[in-house]
C-alpha positions in Angstrom: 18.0 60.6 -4.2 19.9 61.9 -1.6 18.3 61.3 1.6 16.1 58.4 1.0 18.5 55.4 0.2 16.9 53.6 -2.6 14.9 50.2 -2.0 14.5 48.6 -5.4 17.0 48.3 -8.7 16.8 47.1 -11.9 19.3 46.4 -14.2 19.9 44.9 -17.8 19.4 41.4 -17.1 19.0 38.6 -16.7 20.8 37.6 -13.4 24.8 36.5 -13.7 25.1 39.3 -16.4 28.2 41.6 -16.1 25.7 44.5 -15.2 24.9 42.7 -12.5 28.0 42.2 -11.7 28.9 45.7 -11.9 25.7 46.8 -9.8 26.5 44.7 -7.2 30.1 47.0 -6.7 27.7 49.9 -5.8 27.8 50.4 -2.2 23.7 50.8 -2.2 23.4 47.9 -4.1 23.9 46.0 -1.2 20.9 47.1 0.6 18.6 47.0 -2.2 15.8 44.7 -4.1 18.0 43.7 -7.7 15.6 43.2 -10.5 16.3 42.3 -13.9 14.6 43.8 -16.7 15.0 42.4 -20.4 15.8 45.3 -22.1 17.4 48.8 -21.3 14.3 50.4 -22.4 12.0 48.4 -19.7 14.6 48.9 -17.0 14.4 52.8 -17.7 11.0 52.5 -18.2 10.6 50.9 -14.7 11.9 54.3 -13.4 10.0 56.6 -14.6 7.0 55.4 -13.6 8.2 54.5 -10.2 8.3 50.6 -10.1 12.4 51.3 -9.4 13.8 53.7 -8.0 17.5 53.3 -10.1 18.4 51.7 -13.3 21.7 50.5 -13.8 22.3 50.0 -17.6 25.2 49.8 -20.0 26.5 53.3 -22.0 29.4 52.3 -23.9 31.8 50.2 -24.3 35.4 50.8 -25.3 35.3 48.1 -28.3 31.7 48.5 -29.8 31.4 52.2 -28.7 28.0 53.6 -27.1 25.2 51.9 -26.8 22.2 53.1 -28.7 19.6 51.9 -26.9 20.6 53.7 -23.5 21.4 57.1 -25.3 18.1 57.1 -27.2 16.2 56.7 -23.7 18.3 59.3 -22.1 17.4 62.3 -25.4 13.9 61.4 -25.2 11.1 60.5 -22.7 10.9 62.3 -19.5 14.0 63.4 -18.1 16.3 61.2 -15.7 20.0 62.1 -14.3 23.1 59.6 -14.0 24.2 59.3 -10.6 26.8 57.2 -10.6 28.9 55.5 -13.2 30.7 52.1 -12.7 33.7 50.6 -15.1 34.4 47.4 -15.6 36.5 45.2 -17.4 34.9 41.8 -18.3 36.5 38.5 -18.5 34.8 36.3 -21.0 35.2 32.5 -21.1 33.9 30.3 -23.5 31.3 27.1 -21.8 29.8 24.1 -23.1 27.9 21.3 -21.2 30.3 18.7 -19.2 31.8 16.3 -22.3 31.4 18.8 -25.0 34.7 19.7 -26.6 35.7 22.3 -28.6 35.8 20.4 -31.6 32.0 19.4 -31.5 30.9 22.9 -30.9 28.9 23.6 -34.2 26.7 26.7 -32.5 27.7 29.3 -30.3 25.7 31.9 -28.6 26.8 35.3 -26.5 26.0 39.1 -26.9 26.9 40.9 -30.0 29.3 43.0 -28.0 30.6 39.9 -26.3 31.2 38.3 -29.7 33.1 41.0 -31.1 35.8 41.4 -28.4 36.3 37.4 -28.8 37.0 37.2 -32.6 40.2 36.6 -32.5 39.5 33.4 -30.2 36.6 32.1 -31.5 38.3 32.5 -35.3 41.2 30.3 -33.8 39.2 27.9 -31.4 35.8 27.2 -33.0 36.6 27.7 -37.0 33.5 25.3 -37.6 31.1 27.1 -35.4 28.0 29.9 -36.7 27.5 32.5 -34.5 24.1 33.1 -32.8 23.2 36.3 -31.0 21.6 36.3 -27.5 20.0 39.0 -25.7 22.7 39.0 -23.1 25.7 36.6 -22.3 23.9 35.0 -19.1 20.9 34.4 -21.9 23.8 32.2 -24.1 25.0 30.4 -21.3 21.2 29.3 -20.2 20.9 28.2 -23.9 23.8 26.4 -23.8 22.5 24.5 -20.7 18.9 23.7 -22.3 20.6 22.3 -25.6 19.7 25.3 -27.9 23.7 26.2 -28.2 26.4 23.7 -28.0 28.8 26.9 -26.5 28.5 30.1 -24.6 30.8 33.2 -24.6 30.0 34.4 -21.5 30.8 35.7 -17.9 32.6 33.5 -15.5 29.2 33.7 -13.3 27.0 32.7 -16.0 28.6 29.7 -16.5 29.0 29.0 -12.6 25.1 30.1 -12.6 24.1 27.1 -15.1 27.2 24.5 -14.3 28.8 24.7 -17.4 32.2 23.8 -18.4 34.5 26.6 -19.0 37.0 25.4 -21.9 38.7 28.7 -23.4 39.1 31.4 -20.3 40.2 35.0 -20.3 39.5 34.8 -24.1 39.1 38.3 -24.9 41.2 40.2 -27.6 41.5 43.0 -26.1 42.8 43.0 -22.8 42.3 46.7 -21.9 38.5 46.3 -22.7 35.8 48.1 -20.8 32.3 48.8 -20.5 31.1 51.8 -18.4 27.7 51.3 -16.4 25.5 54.0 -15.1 22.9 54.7 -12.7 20.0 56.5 -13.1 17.1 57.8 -11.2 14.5 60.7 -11.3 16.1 64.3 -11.4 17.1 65.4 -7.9 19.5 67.4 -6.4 23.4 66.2 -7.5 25.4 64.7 -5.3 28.3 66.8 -3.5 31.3 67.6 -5.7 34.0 65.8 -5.2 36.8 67.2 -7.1 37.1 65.4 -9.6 33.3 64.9 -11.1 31.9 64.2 -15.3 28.9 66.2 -16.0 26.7 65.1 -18.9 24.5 66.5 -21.3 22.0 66.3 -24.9 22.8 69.3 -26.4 20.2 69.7 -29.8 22.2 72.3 -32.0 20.3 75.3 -34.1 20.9 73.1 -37.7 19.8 76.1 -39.7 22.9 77.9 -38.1 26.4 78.0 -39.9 28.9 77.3 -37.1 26.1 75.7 -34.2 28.4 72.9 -33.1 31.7 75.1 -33.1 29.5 77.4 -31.1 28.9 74.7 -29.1 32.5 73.7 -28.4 33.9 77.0 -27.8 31.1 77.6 -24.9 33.6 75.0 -23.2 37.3 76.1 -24.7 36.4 79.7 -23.4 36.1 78.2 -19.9 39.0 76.0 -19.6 36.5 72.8 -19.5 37.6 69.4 -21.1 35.6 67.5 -22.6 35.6 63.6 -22.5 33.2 62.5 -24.7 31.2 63.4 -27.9 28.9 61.4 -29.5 26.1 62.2 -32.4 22.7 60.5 -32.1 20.2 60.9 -34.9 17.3 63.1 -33.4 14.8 60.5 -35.5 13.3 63.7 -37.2 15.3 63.7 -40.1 17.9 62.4 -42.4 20.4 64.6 -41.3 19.9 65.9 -37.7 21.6 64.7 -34.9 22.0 65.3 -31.4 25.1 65.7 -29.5 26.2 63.7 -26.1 28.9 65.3 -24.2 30.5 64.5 -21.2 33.3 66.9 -19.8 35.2 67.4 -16.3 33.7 69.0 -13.8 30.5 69.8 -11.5 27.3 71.5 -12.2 27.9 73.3 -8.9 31.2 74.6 -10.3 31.0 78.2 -11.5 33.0 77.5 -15.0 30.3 74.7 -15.3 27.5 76.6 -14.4 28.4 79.3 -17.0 29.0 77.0 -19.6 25.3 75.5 -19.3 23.9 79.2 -19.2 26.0 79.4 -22.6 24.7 76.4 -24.0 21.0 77.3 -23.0 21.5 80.7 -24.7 23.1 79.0 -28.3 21.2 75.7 -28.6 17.7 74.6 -30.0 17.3 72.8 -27.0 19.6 71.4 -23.8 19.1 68.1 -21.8 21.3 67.7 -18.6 21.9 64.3 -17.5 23.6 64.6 -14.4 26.7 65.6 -12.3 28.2 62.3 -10.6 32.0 61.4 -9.6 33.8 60.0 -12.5 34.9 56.1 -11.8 38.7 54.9 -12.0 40.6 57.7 -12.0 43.7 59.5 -10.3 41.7 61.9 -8.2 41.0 65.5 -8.0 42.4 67.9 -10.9 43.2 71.4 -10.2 41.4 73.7 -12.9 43.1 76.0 -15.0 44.3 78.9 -14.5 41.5 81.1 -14.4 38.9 79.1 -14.8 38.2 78.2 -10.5 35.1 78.9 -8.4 37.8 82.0 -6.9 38.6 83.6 -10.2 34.8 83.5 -11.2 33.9 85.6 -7.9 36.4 87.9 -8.1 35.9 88.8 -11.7 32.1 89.1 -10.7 33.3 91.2 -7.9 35.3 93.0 -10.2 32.4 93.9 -12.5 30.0 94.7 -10.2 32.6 97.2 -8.7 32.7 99.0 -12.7 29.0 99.0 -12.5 28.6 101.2 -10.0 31.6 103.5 -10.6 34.7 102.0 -9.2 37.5 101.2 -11.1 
């Protein structure tokens, strides 16, 4: 949306979520309506029909992998871009209401991704205690405070948010865990490259071709282009066919990009491009390979065009 700083966002809610936490490190976040919406799908949803301008919503997570509900929205429906992409780290505590202790804790609730990166504390601390799955950690903590749940795995804010008691903090397993957030909006013009930028993309291989996903691949090998992430999604046609997510380094305004998406346009059933956005919490810009710059494309253009009409 460049231009025309955007007025209203939703996000997977409800409020004291760790997407909103997240959102609210966006810069235009701070100058913007924050709405929750219960479900990725209804947040996305708000955007394309123009209720929201953005949707902020999680895509993976480096525990539990990607999320299926995001990357089922993103290969189907109309088409919207990320613009942005946010990591965070969560710290999980565990809450009860004030003169609870661990001991009496016979329920508790969180997110099934926030339950699994707590096992190891929850196997330890609440032995006794079943397991119920919420829609979203803040959703746990407000069951906790209306009596449905006798504990919460949660964020720190959701339990501030409902003045619980925090009795297990920093409780995760795995302290390197993280979730990566992104931003979406209607397709528009990417924002500037910055050097060192993720493009992503739905690429729906020929599956009556021997070799369509090696084709695939090599379209980026060939170029020099790394990619970060693959990830098969069922295309919900068929047993058996899948879609492909990838993420690689670089900028659709980069010439080894641009030819790689020409590539993939040629060799693929179909191609969905989701965006070209700075890539979050890294070292900086990367020189390219050898060979593979916006330079080296021009002069070996240059070079050809020069053969065409008779040089040498």
């Amino acid at each position: 949306m460049p231009g025309t700083p955007p007025t209203r966002f939703t996000y997977l809610g409800p409020a004291a979520t760790f997407a909103e936490q997240a959102l609210r490190t966006v810069p235009a976040a701070a100058r913007a309506e924050l709405v929750p919406s219960a479900t990725v799908a209804e947040a996305i949803a708000a955007v394309r029909s123009g209720d929201a301008d953005a949707a902020f919503v999680p895509l993976e997570n480096s525990v539990e992998g990607a999320v299926g509900a995001t990357m089922d929205e993103l290969a189907a429906g109309d088409p919207l871009v990320i613009t942005r992409e946010v990591l965070l780290a969560p710290v999980f505590g565990c809450y009860v209401r004030a003169g609870t202790d661990l001991a009496d804790v016979k329920t508790f609730a969180s997110h099934p991704h926030g339950e699994a990166q707590c096992r190891r504390w929850v196997r330890e601390n609440l032995p006794q205690a079943t397991f119920a799955a919420a829609r979203s950690t803040a959703d746990a903590a407000a069951g906790v405070a209306g009596g449905e749940y006798d504990a919460a795995v949660c964020a720190p804010v959701a339990g501030e948010r409902y003045r619980l008691t925090e009795v297990g903090h920093d409780i995760a397993d795995n302290t390197g865990a993280v979730t990566r957030f992104v931003l979406l909006s209607r397709p528009a013009a990417a924002p500037p490259r910055t050097g060192d930028d993720v493009t992503s993309l739905v690429a729906y291989i020929a599956h009556d071709r021997t070799g369509a996903l090696l084709e695939v691949l090599t379209e980026f090998a060939v170029r020099g282009i790394n990619l970060t992430r693959i990830e098969s999604r069922p295309t919900k046609e068929q047993l058996g066919r899948y879609c492909f997510f990838l993420d690689c380094t670089g900028h659709v305004g980069d010439a080894r990009i641009g030819e790689a998406l020409m590539g993939l346009r040629r060799i693929c059933a179909d191609l969905r491009y989701l965006g070209s956005y700075p890539r979050a919490g890294q070292d900086g810009p990367h020189d390219p390979p050898p060979g593979t710059s916006d330079e080296d494309f021009a002069d070996a253009a240059a070079w050809l065009a020069r053969v065409r009409e008779g040089g040498v």
